[in-house]
C-alpha positions as CSV (number, residue, x, y, z in Angstrom):
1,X,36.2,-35.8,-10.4
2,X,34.9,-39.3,-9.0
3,X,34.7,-38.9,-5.3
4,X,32.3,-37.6,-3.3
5,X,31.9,-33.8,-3.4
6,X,32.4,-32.2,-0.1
7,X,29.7,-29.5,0.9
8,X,32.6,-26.8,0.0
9,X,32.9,-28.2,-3.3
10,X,29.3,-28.5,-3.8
11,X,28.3,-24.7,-2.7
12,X,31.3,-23.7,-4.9
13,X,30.0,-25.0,-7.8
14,X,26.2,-24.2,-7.7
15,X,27.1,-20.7,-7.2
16,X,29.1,-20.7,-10.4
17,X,26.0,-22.8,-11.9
18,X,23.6,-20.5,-14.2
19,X,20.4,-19.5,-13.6
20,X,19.2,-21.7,-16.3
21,X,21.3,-24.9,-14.9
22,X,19.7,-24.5,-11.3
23,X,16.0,-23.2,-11.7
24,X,14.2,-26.1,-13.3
25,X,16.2,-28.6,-11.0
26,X,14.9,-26.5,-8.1
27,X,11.6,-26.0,-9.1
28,X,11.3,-29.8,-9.8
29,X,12.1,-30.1,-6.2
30,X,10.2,-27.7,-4.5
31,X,7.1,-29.5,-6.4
32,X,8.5,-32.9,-5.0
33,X,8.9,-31.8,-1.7
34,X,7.0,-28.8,-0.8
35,X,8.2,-24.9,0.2
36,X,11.7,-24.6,1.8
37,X,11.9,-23.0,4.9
38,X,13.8,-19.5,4.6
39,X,16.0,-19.2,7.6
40,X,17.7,-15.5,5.5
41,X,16.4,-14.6,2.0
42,X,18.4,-13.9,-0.7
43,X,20.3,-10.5,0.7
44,X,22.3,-8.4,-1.7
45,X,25.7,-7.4,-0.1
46,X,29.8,-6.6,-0.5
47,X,32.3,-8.9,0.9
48,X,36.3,-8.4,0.5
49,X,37.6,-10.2,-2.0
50,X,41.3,-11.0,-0.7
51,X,43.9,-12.1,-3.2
52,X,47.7,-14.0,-2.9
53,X,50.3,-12.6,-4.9
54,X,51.8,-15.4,-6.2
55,X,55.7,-14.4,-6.7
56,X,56.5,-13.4,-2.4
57,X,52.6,-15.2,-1.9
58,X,51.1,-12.1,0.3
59,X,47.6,-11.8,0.7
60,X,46.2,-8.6,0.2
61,X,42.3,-6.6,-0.8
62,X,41.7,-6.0,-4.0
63,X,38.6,-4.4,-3.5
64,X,34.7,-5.5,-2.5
65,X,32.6,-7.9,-5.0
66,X,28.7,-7.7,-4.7
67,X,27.1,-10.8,-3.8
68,X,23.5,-12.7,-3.1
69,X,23.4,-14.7,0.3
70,X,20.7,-16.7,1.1
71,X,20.2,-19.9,3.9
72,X,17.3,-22.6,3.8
73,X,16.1,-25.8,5.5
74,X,14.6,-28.3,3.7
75,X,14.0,-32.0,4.7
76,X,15.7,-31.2,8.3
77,X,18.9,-30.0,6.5
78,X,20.3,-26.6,5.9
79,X,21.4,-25.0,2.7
80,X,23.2,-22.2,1.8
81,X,24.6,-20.1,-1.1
82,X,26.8,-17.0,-2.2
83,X,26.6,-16.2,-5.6
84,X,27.9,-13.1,-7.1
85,X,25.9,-10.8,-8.4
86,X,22.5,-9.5,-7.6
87,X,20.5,-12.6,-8.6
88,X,18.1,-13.6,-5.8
89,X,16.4,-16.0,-7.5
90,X,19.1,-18.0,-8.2
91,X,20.7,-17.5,-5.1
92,X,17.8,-19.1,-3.4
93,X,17.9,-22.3,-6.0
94,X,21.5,-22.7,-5.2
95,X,20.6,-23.1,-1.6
96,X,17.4,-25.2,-2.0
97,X,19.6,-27.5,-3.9
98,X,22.6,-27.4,-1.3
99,X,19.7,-28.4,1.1
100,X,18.6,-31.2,-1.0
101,X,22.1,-32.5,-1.5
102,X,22.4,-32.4,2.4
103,X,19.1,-34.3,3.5
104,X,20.0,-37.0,0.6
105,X,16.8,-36.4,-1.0
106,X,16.5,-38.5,-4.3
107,X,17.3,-35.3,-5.7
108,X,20.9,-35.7,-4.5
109,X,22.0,-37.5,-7.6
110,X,21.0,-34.5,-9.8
111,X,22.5,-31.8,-7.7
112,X,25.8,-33.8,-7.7
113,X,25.1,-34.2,-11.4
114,X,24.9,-30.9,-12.2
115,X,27.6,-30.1,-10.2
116,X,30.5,-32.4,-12.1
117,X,28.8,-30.5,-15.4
118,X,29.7,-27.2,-14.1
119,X,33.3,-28.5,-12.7
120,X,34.0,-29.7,-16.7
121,X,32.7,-26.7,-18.1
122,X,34.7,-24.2,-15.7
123,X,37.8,-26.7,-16.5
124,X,37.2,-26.8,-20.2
125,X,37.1,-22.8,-19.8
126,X,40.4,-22.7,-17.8
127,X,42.4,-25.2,-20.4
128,X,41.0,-22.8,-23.6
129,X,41.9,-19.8,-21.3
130,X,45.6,-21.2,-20.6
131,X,45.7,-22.5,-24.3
132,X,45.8,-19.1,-25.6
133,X,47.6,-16.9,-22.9
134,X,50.1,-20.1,-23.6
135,X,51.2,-18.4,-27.6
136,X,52.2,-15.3,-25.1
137,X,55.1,-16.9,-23.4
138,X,58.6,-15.4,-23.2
139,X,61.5,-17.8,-24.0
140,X,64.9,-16.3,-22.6
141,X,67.9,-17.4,-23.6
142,X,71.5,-17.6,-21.6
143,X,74.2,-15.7,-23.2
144,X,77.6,-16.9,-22.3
């Protein structure tokens, strides 16, 4: 992952950040630059989580997933997060940081930083995950 991460990318990965990766980094920055603005606090909700089937490729619900929304301006620039789960906390240092990433604060760097971290972890975690479902395949042979 070298190019620049769009704002897609970059919410998609700080809400699959920890706790631990995202707090000090956020608390660093609110001490830089002072209290975020809260447009909506952290809010505790369901959203439909919708699926593709991948042999005929139709999308269907599989059912609702809780999740933690919250939206913040910092430095003239907005920030947003949806994590799942009931973490507030950490919902609202995903978005601080979103916000920071946004207004190109010198905190940018780090929030891209951490970012490609959690992008090599969660593709580290997908090659062991395919690695072993890989000793499961079925081999058919043609009989003539």
């Amino acid at each position: 992952m070298t190019a620049v991460l769009s704002r897609a990318m970059r919410t998609e990965l700080l809400a699959a950040a920890t706790s631990d990766e995202l707090l000090p980094l956020a608390e660093r920055l609110i001490d830089e630059v002072g209290e975020p603005s809260v447009v909506h606090p952290p809010e505790v909700g369901m959203v439909m989580l919708t699926v593709r089937e991948p042999v005929a490729e139709d999308r269907f619900h599989l059912g609702e997933v809780l999740v933690t929304r919250c939206t913040v301006e910092l430095a003239g620039a907005t920030g947003w997060s949806m994590r799942g789960g009931d973490d507030r906390v950490a919902a609202l240092a995903a978005a601080i940081l979103d916000a920071a990433a946004a207004a190109d604060l010198p905190a940018a760097a780090e929030v891209e930083a951490l970012c490609r971290a959690v992008a090599e972890r969660r593709a580290r975690e997908d090659a062991a995950e395919w690695a072993e479902v890989a000793t499961t395949r079925v081999a058919f042979e043609e009989l003539s």
